[in-house]
N, C-alpha and C positions, 0 to 999 in steps of 0.2 A: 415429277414434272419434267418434261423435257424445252428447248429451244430458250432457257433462260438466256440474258445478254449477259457473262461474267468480267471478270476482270483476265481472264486467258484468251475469250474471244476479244477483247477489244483493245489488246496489249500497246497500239499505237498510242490509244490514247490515257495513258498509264504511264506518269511519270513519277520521278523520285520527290517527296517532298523536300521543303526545304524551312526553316525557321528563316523568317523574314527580320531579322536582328541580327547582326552582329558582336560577337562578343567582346573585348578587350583582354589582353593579354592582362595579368595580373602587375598591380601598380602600387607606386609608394609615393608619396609627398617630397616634392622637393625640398630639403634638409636644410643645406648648409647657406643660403645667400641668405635666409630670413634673419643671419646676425652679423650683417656687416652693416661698416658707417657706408652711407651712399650720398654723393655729389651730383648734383642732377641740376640746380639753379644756380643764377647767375653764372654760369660758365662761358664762355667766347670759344668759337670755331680755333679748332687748332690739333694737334696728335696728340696733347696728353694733356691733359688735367690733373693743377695743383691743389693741394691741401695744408693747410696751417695747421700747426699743433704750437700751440702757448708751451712756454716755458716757465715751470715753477718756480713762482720768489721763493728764494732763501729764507727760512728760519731767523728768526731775530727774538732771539731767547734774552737779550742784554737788557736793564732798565734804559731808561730816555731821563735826561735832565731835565729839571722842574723849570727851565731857565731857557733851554738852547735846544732851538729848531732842530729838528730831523732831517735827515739827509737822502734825498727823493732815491726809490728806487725805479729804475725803466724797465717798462714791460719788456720782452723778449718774444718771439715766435721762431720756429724754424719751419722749414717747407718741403713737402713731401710729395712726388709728381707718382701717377699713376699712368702709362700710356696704354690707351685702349687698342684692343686689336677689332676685325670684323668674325662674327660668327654668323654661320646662316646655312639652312639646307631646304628643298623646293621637291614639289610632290608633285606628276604630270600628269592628266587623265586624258584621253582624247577624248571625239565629242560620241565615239559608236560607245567605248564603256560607259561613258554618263548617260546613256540612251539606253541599250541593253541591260545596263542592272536591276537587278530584284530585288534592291535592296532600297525602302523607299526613305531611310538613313543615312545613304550613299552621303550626301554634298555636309552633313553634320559629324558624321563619322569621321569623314578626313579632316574637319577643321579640328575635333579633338585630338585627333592620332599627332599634327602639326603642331599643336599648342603644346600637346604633352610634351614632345618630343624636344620642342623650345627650352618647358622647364627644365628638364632634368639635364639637355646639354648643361646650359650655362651654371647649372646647380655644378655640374661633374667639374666643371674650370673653373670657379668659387672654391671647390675643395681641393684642388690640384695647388692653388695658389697656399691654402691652410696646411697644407701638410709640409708643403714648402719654408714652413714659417716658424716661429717662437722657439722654446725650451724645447727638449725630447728629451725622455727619459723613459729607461727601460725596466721592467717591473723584475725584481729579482736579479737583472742582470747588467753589464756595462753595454752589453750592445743588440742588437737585434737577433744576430747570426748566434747570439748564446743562449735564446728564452727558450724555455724547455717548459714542457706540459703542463709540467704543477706551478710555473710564473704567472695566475692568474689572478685576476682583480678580486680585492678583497676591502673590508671596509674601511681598514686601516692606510690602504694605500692613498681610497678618497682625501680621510681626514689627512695626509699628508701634502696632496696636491691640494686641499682647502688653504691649509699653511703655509704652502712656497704661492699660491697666487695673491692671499689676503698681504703676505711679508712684500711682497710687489709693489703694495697701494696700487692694486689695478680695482676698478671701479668695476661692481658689477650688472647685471639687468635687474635694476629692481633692488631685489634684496637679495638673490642669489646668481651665483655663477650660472655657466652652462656646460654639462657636460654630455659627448654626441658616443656613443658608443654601441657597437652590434651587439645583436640580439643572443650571442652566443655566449658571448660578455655579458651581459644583461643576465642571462641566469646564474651566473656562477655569484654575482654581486648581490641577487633578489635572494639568493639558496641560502647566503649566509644568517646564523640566529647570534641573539648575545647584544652586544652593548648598542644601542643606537635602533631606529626600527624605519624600514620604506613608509611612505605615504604616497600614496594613488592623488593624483590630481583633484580628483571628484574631494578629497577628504582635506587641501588647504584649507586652514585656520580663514584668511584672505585670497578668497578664490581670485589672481589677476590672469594676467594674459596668459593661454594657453599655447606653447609653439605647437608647432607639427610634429606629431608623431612623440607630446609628450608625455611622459610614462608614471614620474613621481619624481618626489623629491628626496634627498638624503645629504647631511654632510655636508648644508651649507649650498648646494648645487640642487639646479633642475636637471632632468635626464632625460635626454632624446634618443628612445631605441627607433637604429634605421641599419636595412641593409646595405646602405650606400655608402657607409665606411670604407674607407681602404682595409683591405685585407689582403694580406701576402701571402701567398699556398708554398710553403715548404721555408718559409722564411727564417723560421727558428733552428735551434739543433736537430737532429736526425728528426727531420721531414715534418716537423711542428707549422703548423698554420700561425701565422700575426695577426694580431686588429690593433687596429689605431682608434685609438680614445681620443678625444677633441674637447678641449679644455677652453671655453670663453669668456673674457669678460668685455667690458666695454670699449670699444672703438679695435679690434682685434686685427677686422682686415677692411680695408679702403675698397669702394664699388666705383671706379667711375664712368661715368653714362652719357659716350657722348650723341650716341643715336639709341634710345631707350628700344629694349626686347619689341618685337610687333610683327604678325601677320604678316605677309605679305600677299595681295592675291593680284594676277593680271590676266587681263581680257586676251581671248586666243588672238593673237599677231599674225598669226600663219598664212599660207596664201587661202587657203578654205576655211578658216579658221574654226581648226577642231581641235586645237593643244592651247589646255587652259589648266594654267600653276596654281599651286598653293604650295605657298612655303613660310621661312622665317626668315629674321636679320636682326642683329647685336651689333652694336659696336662700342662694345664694352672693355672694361680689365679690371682686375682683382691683385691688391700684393698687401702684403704686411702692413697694417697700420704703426701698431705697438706692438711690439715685439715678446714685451711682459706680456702682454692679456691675449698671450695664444699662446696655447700647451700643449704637449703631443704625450700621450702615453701608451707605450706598445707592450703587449701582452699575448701571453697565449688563453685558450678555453676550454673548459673539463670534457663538453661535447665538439669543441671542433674535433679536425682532423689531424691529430699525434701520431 
């Protein structure tokens, strides 16, 4: 047959397809703010935000006379301020992109890419402040700059850090600690056989609250594998990769909140008005609550980079 109409005669009208979706970069749950104490009520306008922490009465191991009154003791508090700083970043579209695109996800796709991008800031300044904070202690070594390949987390070292935060009297979540460590770190810890065994989530005795990204329990501690650890590249001896282990128990690190995380969106102002924001705004801070109930442990991994 001849004079068919093909796709080489009508090449103008022959364009490239396209998927009408968007996809997202691959993502992880924000980690570390889901275990701080946070101040949000009763607060008054001002740059920083106070916190009280009670002081423990004394022990009175003595008998008391059958006869003669007790001798009152007064409560105590001491007071611990937090100053917020501002955190915030803004996305601009004109009005021909929101008009021209083909993407009919366009105005939903940026509120997530904004949100997300909120979590994981203030997540990253939450843990900037944790690693800033408590005990550290090097696995196999006195310092960072000495952990060598085979310094890796083993089960022993848990039940150790069990025993220096329980010796503490630091209070846990629940019934167990928390401990935050990379995934690289996670298997060298899961690899091990012999005394003690992992439990998966799905298989608690008392199924309670699930964090993000939690993995199982072992040694007295829940486990949150995340790659949002700090990790050092070249931090150990000759060219050994660090992870930081994250050690919690109750009231670890202070949140305080004086204009809560949120959206921000504004109507184009412009003289045509075709530039229309979407962004965020914090004006939050993050610091050491107790000092006991935050633990650092630095280690190297069988598959990191040695």
């Amino acid at each position: 047959m001849a004079n068919e109409t093909t796709t080489t005669s009508v090449t103008n009208q022959v364009q490239t397809g396209y998927d009408l979706a968007a996809d997202f970069a691959l993502r992880t749950f924000p980690i570390f703010d889901q275990f701080t104490t946070t101040k949000t009520a009763d607060t008054n306008p001002g740059d920083s935000i106070t916190f009280h922490r009670w002081t423990e009465l004394a022990e009175t191991a003595s008998a008391i006379n059958e006869v003669t009154d007790v001798t009152p003791v007064a409560l105590a508090s001491s007071t611990f301020t937090v100053t917020p700083l501002e955190y915030g970043s803004v996305t601009v579209t004109t009005a021909k992109a929101r008009h021209d695109t083909m993407l009919p996800s366009f105005s939903a796709d940026q509120v997530n890419l904004v949100a997300y991008s909120m979590a994981l800031s203030l997540d990253s300044v939450c843990r900037a402040a944790m690693d800033a904070s408590g005990e550290e202690r090097w696995i196999g070594q006195s310092s960072e700059a000495a952990i060598t390949a085979t310094d890796i987390l083993t089960a022993d070292e848990v039940r150790k850090e069990h025993a220096y935060i329980t010796n503490d009297n630091v209070m846990p979540f629940g019934s167990d600690y928390i401990w935050v460590m990379d995934p690289y770190v996670a298997y060298d810890l899961k690899s091990e056989t012999g005394d003690g065994a992992w439990i998966a989530p799905a298989q608690y005795v008392n199924t309670d609250k699930v964090y993000n990204n939690e993995v199982g329990k072992f040694g007295g501690f829940k486990f949150i594998e995340s790659d949002r650890v700090t990790m050092t590249a070249d931090g150990g001896a000759s060219t050994v990769d660090t992870y930081h282990n994250y050690i919690f128990g109750a009231d670890n690190t202070a949140k305080a909140v004086s204009i809560a995380p949120a959206l921000v969106q504004r109507p184009p102002i412009d003289y045509l008005q075709r530039l229309e924001s979407l962004g965020w705004y914090a004006y939050v801070g993050y610091d050491t609550f107790r000092s006991e109930a935050s633990r650092l442990v630095l280690c190297a991994s069988s598959i990191g980079a040695n």
